[in-house]
N, C-alpha and C positions, 0 to 999 in steps of 0.2 A: 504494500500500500504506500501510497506518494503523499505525502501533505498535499493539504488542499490550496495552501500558498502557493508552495512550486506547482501546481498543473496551471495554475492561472498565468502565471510569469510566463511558463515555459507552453504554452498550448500547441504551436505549432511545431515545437521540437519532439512532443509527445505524440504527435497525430501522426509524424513520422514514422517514430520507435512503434506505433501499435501495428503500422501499416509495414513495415519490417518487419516483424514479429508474428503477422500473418494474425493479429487479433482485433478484433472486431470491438471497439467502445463509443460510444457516444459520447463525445467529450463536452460539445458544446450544449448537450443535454443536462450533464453532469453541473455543468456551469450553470445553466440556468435553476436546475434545482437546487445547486448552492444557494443564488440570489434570497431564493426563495424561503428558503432556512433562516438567512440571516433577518429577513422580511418580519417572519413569524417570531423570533426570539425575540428583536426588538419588541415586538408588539406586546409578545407575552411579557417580561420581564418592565416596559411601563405597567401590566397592570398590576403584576408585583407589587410593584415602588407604590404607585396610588394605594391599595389595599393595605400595605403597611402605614403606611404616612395616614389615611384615614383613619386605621383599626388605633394608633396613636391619640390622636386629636377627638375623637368617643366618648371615652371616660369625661372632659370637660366640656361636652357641649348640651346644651338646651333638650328638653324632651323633643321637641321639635324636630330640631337640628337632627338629632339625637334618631328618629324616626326616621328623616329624609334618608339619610347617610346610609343607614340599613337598606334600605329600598333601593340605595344606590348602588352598592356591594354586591347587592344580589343580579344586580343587572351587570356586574363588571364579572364576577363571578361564573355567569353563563357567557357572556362573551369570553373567557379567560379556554373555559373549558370546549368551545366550537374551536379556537384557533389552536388547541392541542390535539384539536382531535384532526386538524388539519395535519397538525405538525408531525405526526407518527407517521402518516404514509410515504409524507416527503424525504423523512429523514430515512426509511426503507430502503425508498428505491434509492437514493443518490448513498447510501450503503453498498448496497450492490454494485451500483455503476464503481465505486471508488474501489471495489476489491476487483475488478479487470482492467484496471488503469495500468499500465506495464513498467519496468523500471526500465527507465533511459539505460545509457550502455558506456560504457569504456570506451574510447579513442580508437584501440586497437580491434576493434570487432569487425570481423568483414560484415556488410551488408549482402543476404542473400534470401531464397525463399527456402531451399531446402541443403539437406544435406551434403549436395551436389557441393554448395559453396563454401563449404568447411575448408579451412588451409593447412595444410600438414606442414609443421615445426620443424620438427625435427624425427632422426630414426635413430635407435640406440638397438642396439645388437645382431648379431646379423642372423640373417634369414638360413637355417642349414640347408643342405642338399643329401638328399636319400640316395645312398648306393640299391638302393632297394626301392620295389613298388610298396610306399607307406600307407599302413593300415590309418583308416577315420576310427575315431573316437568310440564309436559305438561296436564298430565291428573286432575294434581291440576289445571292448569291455565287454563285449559277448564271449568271445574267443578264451577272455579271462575269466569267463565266469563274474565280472563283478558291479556290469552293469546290467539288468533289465528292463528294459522301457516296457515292452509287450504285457508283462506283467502290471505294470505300473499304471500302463491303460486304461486294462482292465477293473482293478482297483479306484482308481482316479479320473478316468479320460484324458484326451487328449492334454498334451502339454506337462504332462506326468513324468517324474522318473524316477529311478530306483537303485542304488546304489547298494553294493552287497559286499561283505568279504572286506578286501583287502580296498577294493574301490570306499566304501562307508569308510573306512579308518584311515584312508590320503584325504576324504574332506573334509572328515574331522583334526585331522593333524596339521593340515591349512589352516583350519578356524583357530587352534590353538595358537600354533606360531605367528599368524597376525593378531590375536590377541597380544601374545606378548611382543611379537615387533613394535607395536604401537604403545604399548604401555611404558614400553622401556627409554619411548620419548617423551615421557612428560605427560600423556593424555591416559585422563580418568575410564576406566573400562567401566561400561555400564550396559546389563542385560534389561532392556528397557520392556515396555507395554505396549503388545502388536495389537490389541483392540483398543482403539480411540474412540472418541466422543467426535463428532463434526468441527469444532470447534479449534479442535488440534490441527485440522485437515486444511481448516482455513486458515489458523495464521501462522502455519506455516508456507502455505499458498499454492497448496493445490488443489484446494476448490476455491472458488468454481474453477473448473478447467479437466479436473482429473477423472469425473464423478464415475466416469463409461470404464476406467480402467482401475476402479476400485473393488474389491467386493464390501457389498451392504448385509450388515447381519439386521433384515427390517424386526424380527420382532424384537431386539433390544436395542433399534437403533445407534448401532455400532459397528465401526469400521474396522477392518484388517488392513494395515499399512505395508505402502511397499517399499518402506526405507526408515531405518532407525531415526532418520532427521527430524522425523514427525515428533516423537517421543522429545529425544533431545534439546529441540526447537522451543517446546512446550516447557521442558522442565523449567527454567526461569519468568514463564509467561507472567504476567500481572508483578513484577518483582523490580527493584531498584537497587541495583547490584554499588558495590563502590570500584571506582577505578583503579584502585590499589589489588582489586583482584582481578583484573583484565590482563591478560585473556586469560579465558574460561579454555580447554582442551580436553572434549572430550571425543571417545570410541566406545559407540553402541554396537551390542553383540544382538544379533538379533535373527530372528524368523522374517522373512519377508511375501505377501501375496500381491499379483499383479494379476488384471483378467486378461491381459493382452488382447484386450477386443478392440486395439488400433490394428493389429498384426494379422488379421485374417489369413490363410492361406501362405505366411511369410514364416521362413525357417522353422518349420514344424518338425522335422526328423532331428534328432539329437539333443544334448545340451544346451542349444545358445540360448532358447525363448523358453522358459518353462514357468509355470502358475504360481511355484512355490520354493523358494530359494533363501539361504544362510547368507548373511553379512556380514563384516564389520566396517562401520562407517566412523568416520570421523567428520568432527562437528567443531566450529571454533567461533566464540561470541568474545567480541573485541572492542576496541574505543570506535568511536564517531570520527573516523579519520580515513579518508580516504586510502592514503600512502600507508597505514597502517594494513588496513584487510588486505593493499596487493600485497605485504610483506606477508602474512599470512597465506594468504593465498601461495607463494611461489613454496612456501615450508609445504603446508596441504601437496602438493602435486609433486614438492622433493620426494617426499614420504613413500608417497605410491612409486613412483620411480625404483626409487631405490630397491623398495620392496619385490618391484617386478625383475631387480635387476640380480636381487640375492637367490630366485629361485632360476637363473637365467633364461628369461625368455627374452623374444627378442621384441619390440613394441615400436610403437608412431606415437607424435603428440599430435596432436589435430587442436586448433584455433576454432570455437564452432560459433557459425556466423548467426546473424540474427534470427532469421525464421525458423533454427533449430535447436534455439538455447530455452525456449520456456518463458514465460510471464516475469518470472521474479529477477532474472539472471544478469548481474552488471556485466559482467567478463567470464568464461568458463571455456576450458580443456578438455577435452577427452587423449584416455588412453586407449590405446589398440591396439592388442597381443595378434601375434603372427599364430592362424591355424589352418595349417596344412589341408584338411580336407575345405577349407574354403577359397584355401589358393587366397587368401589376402587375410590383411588386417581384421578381428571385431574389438567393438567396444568392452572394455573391462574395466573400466574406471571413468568417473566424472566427475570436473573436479571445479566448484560454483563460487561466487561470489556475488552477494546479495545485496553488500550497503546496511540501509533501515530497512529495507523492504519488507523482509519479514518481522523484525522488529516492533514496527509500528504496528500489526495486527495481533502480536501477540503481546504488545503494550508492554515490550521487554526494554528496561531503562538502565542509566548508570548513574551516578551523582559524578560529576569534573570534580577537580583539585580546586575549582571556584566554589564549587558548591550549587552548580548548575546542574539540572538534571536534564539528560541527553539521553537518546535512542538509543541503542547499540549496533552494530554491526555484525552478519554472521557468514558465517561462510560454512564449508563440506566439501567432501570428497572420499570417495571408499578407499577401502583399505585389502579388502576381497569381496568378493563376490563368488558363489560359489550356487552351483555346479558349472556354470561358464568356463570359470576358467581351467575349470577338469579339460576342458578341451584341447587347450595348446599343452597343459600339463602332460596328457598322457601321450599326444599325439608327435612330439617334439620330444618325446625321450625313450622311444619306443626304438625295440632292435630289429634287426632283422630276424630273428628265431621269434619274433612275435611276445616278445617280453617286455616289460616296464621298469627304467632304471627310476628312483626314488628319487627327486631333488634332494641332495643331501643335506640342506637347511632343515628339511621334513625327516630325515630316518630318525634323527634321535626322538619324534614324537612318535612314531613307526616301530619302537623296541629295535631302532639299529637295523631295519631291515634295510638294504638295499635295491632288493627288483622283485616288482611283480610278477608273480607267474613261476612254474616250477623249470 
């Protein structure tokens, strides 16, 4: 969410960003229902001030006086209560409109509509070459015994999977070591709460926008999230944090649900797209400072880096341009691990920068060194993802006899095993 100061200042720099951003706001609507707000509180709060200032001057006037003045109250009274009852719809909808209003962008953002315009950074490790025709992911994990989708299907439907054996205890032995990768920099591990309230959903900003790709538990009106940020986001909501404890660093360990009903028909065989998947995310809530969240920012996307660099895969940075970063996004990176049976790059990491934006909805504050109370700033980025990147994992260290050697960062959570398969 934008203050309602800067969309006024900035109108035609935002009709831009939404038109970039491929989102759809009424802004000049938005504006006039401001007016209209400000219209009504006026009006309301003179009749405040008169019913105080009369309810005052009462006790010392004439039975007369004393009579009129009643009869007058009551008429200010029912005028006070028609212009409230105006004032609730107005302030509804121009609610609504202010929660699709989009965060402006970073300098460095390419302008694009889709994916297509992403600009790739940089490439960090090289791509191997197979003396052999290399097994895909699935076809190893069947051969191993330690993946079953077919089964997983069955059980769940489509977008299901099933991990067994030796396969279950490399994604569990992932989840651990990026638990402690990430702990061992400074951020708070925290196993958060995947049923939320709507509330969580919005200010952290993904609704409106997400609703199609959430799942809805209707009879308890409760959501399953598909990203520990939500939780994270939330923890400090309504709170007035001090600057002396900035930054906040945390990593949510978490279950994650997605309906992928943007996805129709798109990477259904395998690992990449699936309903229900393990994370650890990283979360960072900061000062009101610009140059401050990118300093954060480049640490966030160190981290995954590195991370991706100690189990050696090899990865792309991608710059993602406007129409494919999201409502909330100031600036944001993706990573993309090399997997063989896709013949290129997928995404395995995303790594965001926010400003206020979520802040302002989630009424997340900090007291300055003046004794100013300021919005915070936050940012994110994972730290794994998982069964995704079971994909370049197995598929990039696979032998020719059809065996899986262990990232050796992973054996010691492994019992020192070595390779998959006998």
């Amino acid at each position: 969410m934008l203050d309602i100061k800067y969309i006024r200042e900035n109108i035609e720099q935002l009709k831009n960003v939404a038109r970039h951003k491929n989102i759809e706001v009424d802004l000049e609507k938005l504006l006039g229902l401001d007016d209209q707000r400000k219209k009504l509180t006026q009006k309301i709060e003179e009749l405040r001030t008169k019913k105080n200032q009369v309810s005052k001057e009462i006790p010392g006037m004439q039975e007369g006086e004393k009579s009129a003045a009643l009869r007058e109250m009551k008429e200010v009274d029912a005028l006070q209560g028609e212009l409230e009852q105006k004032f609730k719809p107005v302030m509804e909808e121009l609610q609504t409109l202010l929660l699709k209003v989009p965060m402006y962008v970073h300098e460095d953002v390419p302008v694009g509509i889709d994916e297509t315009s992403n600009v790739e950074l940089e490439r960090i490790g090289e791509v191997p070459k197979f003396k052999f025709a290399p097994k895909d992911h699935l076809q190893l994990g069947k051969d191993l015994g330690i993946i079953d989708n077919e089964r997983a299907v069955k059980i769940g439907g489509t977008r299901s999977y099933l991990l067994k054996g030796d396969g279950a205890r490399l994604e569990l032995a992932l989840m651990k070591y990026a638990s402690d990768f990430i702990s061992r920099k400074g951020y708070d591990l925290m196993s958060v709460p995947v049923i939320v309230n709507r509330e969580a959903l919005e200010g952290t900003g993904f609704f409106p926008g997400a609703e199609e790709e959430t799942y809805h538990l209707e009879k308890d009106d409760k959501y399953l999230v598909g990203t520990s940020e939500v939780a994270l986001g939330s923890f400090h909501a309504d709170e007035i944090l001090e600057e002396k404890d900035l930054p906040k660093k945390f990593a949510g360990y978490s279950v994650c649900f997605r309906r992928e009903a943007g996805a129709y028909g798109k990477d259904t065989r395998g690992l990449y797209r699936v309903h229900q998947f393990l994370k650890v995310e990283q979360f960072v809530i900061c000062k009101n400072d610009n140059e401050e969240s990118m300093k954060m920012f480049s640490e966030l996307l160190a981290n995954s880096k590195e991370f991706l660099q100690t189990l050696n895969l090899p990865f792309r940075t991608l710059n993602i341009c406007t129409g494919d970063m999201g409502q909330g996004k100031y600036y944001m990176n993706d990573l993309e691990t090399w997997m063989p049976s896709r013949g290129d790059y997928g995404e395995t990491h995303s790594c965001s920068a926010l400003l206020d934006f979520q802040a302002r909805r989630l009424n997340l504050r900090y007291k300055d060194k003046e004794g100013k109370v300021q919005f915070c700033h936050t940012l994110n980025n994972t730290v794994i993802a998982t069964p995704r990147v079971l994909i370049p994992i197995l598929e990039l260290n696979q032998t020719e006899d059809g065996k899986v050697k262990i990232p050796e960062v992973l054996q010691p959570y492994m019992d020192n095993q070595q390779v998959i398969g006998n």
